[in-house]
C-alpha positions in Angstrom: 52.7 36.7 71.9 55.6 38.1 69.6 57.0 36.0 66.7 59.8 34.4 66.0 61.6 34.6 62.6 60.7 30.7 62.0 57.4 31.2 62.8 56.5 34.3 60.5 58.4 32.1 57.5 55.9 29.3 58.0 53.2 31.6 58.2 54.0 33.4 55.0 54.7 29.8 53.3 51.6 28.6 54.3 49.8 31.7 53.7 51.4 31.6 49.6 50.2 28.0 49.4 46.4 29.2 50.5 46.5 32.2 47.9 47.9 29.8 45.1 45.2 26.3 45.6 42.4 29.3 46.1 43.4 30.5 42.4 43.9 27.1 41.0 40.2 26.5 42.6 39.3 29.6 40.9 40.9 28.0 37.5 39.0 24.8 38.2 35.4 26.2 38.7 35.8 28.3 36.1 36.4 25.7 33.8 33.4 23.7 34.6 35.1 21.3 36.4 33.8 21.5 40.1 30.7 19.6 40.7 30.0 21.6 43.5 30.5 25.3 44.3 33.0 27.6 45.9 33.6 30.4 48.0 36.6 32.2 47.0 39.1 33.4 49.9 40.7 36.4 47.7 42.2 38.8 50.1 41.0 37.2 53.6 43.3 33.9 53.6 45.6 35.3 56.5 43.0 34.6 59.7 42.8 31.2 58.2 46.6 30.5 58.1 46.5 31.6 61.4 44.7 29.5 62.9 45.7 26.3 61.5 49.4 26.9 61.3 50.3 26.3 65.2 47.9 23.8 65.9 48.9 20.1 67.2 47.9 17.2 65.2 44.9 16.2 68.3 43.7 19.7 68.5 40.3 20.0 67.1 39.4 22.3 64.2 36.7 23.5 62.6 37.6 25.0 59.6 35.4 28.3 57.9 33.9 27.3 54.6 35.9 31.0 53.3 38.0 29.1 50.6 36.6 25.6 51.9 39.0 25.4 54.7 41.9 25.2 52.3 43.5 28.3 54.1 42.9 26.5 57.8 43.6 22.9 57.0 47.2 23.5 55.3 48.8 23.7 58.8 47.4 20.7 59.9 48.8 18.6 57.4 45.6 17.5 55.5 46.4 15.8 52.2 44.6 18.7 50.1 44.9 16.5 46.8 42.3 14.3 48.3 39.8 17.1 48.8 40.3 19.0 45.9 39.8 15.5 44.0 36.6 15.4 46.2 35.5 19.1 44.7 35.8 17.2 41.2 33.6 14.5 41.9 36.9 12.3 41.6 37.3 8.5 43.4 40.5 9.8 44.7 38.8 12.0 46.6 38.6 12.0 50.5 34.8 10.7 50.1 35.4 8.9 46.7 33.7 11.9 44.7 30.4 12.2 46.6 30.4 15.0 48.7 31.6 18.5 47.1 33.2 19.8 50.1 30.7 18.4 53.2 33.8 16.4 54.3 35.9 15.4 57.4 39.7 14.5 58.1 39.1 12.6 61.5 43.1 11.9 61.9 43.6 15.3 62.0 40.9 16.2 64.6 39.3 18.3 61.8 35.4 16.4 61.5 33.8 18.0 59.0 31.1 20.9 58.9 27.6 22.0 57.7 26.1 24.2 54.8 24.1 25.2 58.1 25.6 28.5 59.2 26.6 28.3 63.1 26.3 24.2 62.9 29.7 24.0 64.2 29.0 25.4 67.4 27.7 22.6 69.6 29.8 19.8 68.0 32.9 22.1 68.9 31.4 22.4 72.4 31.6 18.8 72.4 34.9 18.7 71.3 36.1 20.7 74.3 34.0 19.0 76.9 35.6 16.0 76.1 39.1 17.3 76.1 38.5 19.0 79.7 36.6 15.5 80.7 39.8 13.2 79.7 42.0 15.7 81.2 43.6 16.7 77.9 45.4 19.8 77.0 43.8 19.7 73.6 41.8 23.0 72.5 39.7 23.5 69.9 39.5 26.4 67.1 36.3 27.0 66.0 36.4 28.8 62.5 33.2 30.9 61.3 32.1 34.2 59.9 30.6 36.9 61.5 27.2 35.9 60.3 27.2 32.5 62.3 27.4 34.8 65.6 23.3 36.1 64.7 22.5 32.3 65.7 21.6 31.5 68.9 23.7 28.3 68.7 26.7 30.8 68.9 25.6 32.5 72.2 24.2 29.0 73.8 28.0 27.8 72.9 29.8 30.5 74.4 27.6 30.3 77.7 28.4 26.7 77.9 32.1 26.9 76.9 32.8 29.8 79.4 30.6 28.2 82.4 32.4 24.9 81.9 36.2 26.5 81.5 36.2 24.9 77.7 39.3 24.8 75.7 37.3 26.9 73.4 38.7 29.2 70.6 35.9 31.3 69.1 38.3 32.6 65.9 35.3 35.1 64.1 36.4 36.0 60.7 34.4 39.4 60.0 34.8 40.2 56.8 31.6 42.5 57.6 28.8 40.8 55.5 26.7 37.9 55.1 26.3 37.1 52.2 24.6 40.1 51.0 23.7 41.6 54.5 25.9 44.2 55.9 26.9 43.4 59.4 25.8 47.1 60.4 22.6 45.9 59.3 22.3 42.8 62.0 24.3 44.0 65.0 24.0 47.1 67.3 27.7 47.3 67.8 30.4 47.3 65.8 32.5 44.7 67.2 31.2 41.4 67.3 33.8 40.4 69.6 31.6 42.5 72.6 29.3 39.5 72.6 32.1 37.6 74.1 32.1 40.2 77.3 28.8 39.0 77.9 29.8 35.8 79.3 33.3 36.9 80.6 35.3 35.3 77.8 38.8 37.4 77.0 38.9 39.0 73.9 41.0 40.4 71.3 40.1 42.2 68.1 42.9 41.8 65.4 43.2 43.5 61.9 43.0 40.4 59.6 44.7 41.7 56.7 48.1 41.7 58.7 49.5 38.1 59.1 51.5 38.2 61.8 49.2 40.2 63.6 47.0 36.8 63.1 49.8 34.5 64.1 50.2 36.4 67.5 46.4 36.1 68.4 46.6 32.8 67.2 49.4 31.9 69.8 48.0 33.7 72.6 44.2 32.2 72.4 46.2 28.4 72.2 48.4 29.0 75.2 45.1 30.7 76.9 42.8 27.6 76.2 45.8 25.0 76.4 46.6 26.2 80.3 43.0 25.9 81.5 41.9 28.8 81.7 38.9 28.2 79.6 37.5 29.9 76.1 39.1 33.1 74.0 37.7 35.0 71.7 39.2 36.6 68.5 37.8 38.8 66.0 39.9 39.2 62.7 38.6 42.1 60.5 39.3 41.5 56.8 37.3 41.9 54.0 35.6 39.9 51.1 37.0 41.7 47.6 34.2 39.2 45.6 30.9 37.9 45.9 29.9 35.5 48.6 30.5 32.4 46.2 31.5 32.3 42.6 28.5 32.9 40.1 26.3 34.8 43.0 26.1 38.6 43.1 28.2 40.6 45.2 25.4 42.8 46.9 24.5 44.1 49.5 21.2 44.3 50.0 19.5 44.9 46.9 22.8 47.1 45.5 26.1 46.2 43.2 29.0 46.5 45.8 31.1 49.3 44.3 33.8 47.1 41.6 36.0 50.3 42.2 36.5 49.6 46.1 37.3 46.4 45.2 39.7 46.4 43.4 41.0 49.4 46.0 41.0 46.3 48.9 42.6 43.8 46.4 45.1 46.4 45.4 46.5 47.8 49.3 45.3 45.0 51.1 46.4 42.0 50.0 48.1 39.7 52.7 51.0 38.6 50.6 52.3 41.7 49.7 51.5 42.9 53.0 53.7 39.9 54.5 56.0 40.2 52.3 57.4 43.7 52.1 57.6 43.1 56.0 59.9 40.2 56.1 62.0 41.8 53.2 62.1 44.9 55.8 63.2 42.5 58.6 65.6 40.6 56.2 64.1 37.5 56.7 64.0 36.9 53.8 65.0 38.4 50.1 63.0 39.3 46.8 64.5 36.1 45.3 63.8 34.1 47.8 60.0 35.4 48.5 59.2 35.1 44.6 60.9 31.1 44.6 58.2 30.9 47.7 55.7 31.9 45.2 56.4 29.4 42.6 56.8 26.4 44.7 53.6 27.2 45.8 51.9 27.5 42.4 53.7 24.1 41.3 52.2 22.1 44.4 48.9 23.7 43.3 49.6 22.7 39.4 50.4 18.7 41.6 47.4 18.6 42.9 45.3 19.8 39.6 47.1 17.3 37.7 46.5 14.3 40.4 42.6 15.3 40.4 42.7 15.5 36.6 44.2 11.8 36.3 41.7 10.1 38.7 38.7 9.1 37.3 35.3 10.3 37.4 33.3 8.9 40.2 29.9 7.3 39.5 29.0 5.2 42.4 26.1 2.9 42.6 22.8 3.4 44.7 24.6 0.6 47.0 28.1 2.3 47.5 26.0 5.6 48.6 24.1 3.9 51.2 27.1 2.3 52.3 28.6 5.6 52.8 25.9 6.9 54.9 24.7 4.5 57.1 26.4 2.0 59.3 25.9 -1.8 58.6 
């Protein structure tokens, strides 16, 4: 489905915002103020910003932990001060500071995911039977890696989501590793997206350093599951510049990843510049206006460090974490 001008501006907005909260992430870890850990999104933000950005509010989402979400979860409105307060072990965070980044935002349909690779399948399974069981048009984008597809959970979801005419998106981000295990190491072909033949699911395969290129599969998987006509399957090839989270080693297998080709990917394949230099082509927009773009985005990110910086530490008692794990 083509673009319209108003749509490639939001997705270019949105996708500035993700690059600018994944540096000021980057800032905060760094600093030694994250009591968890993160997984930077570098250059591989624009399948995320995709997905998110032409959602409904009661469309289900489960976001891929690539940049914790924060790339998926802008276009759905999530108030990202609370969870980046969360990631600082903060009471203004979206679990009062005791959760890192295990967390859910249940009024935007987005409820939460697992350190578990492929845990989100059969919860997003349910998600769709109970939108096809109500008689909903909701759908449900189901964000993960290319890892999460080696679990069985992944196959058992697509059999079930394609025999039951689920409002399924399966939206596989394949950066080509996991972790530190090349995906040539762990499947036969080199699209992932096959699997998705298997079980007579369409499919499209879509280069995920190219923005718009997202958007379009992102439209046309929503108006596929939205009409009833039951999962879609998109694979969005990007790449991971970095190691798999900050502090690890960027391997693969037992050898460095070559720093030269990295900086090669950060340098020609960066989605912003990418983006941009299109809609400057397409005068959409200008230099100026991209580059004012650009700094409202990094002064919402320096908002949000400065609203997790002011809220206190949390230190709960043993009976306020009970209470936030079981029901009384």
């Amino acid at each position: 489905m083509a673009l319209n001008g108003k749509q490639k501006k939001l997705l270019f907005t949105n996708l500035v915002r993700a690059h600018a909260l994944d540096r000021m992430m980057m800032r905060i870890i760094r600093a030694g103020k994250m009591v968890g850990f993160y997984h930077e999104g570098g250059i591989a933000l624009a399948p995320g910003v995709a997905a998110g950005s032409f959602l409904r509010q009661d469309d289900a989402m489960n976001p891929h932990y690539r940049a914790h979400g924060l790339a998926h979860m802008i276009g759905k409105g999530v108030d990202l001060r609370t969870y980046v307060a969360e990631h600082m072990g903060r009471v203004d965070g979206c679990c009062k500071g005791r959760s890192s980044f295990h967390v859910s935002f249940p009024d935007h349909h987005i409820f939460g995911w697992s350190g578990n690779i492929g845990a989100n399948f059969p919860p997003c399974i349910g998600y769709g039977f109970a939108a096809r069981y109500r008689g909903t048009d909701q759908v449900v984008m189901n964000c993960s890696g290319d890892g999460s597809y080696q679990e069985g959970r992944a196959h058992e979801a697509m059999l079930m989501s394609a025999n039951w005419k689920l409002p399924h998106i399966f939206w596989c981000e394949n950066n080509g590793i996991s972790q530190s295990t090349a995906a040539s190491e762990t499947f036969p072909v080199q699209d992932v997206s096959r699997l998705a033949a298997t079980f007579e699911i369409p499919a499209l395969i879509v280069d995920g350093q190219d923005l718009f290129a997202c958007g379009e599969a992102a439209l046309k998987a929503i108006a596929h599951a939205r009409a009833g006509k039951g999962p879609f399957f998109v694979e969005l090839k990007t790449y991971r510049s970095q190691e798999h989270n900050v502090g690890g080693l960027n391997n693969e297998g037992a050898v460095t990843r070559d720093p030269k080709l990295m900086q090669e990917w950060r340098e020609t394949l960066d989605p912003v510049a990418l983006a941009a230099a299109k809609l400057i082509k397409q005068r959409l927009y200008t230099a100026d206006e991209i580059e004012q773009i650009k700094a409202d985005a990094e002064r919402e990110a320096d908002e949000i460090e400065l609203f997790c910086e002011a809220s206190p530490k949390a230190t709960p008692s043993i009976d306020e974490l009970m209470n936030g794990v079981y029901a009384q």
